[in-house]
C-alpha positions as a Markdown table, in Angstrom:
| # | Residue | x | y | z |
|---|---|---|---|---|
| 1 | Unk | -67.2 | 42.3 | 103.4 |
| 2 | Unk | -70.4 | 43.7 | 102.6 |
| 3 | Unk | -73.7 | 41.3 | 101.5 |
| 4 | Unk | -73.1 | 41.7 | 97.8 |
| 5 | Unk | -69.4 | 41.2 | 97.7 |
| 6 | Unk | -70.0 | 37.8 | 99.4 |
| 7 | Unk | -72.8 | 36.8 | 97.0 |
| 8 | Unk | -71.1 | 37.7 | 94.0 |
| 9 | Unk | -67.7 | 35.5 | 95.5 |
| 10 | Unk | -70.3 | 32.7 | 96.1 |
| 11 | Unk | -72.1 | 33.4 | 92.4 |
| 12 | Unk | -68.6 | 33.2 | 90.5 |
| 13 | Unk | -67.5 | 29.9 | 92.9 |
| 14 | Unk | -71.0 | 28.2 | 92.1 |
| 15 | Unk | -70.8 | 29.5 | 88.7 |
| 16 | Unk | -67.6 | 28.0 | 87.1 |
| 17 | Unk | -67.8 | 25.0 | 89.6 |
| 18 | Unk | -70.8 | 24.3 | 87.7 |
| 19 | Unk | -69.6 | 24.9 | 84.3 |
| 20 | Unk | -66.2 | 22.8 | 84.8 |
| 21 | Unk | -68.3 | 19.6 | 85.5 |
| 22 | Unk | -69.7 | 20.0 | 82.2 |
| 23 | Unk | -66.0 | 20.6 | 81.2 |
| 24 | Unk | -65.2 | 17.3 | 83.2 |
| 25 | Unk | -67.7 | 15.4 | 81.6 |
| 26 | Unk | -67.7 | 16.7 | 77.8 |
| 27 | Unk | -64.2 | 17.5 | 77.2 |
| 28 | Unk | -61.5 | 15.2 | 79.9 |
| 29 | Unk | -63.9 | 12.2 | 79.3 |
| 30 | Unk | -65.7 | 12.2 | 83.0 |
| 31 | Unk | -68.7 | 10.3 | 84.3 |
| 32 | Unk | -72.0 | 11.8 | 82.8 |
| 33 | Unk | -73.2 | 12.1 | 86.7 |
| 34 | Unk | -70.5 | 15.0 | 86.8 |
| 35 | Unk | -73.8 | 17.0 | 85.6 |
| 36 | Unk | -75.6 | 16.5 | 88.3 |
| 37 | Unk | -73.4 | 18.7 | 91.0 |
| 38 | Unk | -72.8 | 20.7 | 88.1 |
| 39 | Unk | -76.6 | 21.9 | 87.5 |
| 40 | Unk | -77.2 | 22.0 | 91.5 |
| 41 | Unk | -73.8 | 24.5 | 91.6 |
| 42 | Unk | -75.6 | 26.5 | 88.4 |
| 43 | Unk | -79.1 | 26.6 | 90.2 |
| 44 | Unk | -76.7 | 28.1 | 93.3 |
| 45 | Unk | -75.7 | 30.0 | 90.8 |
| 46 | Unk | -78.8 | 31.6 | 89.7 |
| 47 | Unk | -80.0 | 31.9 | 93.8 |
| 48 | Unk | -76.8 | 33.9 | 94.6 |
| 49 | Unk | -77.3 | 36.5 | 92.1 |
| 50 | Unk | -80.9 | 37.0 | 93.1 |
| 51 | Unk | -79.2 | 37.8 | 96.9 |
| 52 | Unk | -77.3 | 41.0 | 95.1 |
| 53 | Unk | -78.0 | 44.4 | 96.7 |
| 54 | Unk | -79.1 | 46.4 | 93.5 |
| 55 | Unk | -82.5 | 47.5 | 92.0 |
| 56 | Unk | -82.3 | 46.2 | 88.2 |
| 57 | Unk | -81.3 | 42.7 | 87.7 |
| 58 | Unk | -79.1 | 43.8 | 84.1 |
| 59 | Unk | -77.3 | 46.1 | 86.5 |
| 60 | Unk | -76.2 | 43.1 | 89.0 |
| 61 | Unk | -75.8 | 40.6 | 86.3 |
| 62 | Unk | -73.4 | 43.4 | 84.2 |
| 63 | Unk | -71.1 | 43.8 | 87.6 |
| 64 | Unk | -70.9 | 40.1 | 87.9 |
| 65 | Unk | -69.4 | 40.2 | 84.7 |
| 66 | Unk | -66.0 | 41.5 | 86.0 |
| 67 | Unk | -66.2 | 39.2 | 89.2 |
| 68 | Unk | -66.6 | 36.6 | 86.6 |
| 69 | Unk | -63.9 | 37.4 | 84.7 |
| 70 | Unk | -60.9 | 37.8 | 88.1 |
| 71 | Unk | -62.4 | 34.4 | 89.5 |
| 72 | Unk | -62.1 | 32.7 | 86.3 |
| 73 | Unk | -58.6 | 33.5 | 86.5 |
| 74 | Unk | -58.1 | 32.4 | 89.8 |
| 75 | Unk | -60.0 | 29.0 | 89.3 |
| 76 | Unk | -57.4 | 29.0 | 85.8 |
| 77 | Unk | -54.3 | 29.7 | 88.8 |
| 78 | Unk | -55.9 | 27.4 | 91.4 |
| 79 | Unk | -57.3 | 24.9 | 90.0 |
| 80 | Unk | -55.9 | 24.5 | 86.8 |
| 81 | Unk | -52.3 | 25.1 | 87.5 |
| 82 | Unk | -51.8 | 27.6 | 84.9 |
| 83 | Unk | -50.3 | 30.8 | 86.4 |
| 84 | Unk | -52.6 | 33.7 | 84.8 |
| 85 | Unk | -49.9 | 36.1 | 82.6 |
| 86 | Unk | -49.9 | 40.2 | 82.7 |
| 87 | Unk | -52.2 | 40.4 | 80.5 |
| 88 | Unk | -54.4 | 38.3 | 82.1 |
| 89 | Unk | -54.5 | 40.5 | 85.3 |
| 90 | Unk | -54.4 | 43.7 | 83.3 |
| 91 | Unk | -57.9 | 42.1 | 81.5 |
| 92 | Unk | -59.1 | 41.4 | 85.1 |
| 93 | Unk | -58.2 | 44.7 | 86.9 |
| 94 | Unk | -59.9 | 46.0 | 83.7 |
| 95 | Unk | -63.0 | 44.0 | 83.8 |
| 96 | Unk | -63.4 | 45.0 | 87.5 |
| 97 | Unk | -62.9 | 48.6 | 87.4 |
| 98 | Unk | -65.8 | 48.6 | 85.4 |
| 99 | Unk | -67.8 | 46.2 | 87.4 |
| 100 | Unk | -67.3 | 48.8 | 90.4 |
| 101 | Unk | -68.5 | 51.8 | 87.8 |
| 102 | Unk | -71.3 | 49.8 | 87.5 |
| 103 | Unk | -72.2 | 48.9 | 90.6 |
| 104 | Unk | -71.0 | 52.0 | 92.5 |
| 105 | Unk | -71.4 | 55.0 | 89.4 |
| 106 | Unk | -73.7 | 58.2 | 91.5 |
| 107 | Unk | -76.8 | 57.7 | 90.0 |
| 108 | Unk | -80.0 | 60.4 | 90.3 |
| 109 | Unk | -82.3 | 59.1 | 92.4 |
């Protein structure tokens, strides 16, 4: 696995780990401290993006976008128990064909 294929694994995980304390804490009634490992995993968050292997930071945070999108559903199958539907994975295989346009399009130099 090359360096930006692990950061962007370890952006999504840090990512919506962060995000689903919040989720604990707002929405299934959790202690308000649930925010704390939550904004450590978002400043992870931020850090592992900075680690991506591009030139333009819209261009890495655009790619993420699909990454965001397939872990999402694997945190939703994982996680959450709920097995993600066909048009879940079409959305995902969608979303991350054009991550890898994005990240891997031939570009002038």
């Amino acid at each position: 696995m090359n360096s930006s294929a692990f950061f962007y694994i370890a952006a999504a995980i840090a990512e919506i780990a962060g995000c689903f304390a919040f989720w604990a804490w707002i929405k299934l009634d959790k202690s308000p401290l649930w925010a704390v490992p939550g904004m450590l995993s978002l400043a992870a968050f931020a850090y592992f993006l900075t680690r991506i292997d591009t030139e333009y930071a819209g261009r890495a945070y655009a790619a993420y976008g699909g990454v965001y999108i397939v872990a999402s559903l694997l945190w939703l199958w994982t996680i959450e128990g709920q097995r993600p539907d066909r048009w879940d994975v079409t959305g995902g295989l969608i979303a991350l064909t054009g991550a890898a346009i994005i990240l891997w399009a031939p570009r002038p130099a």
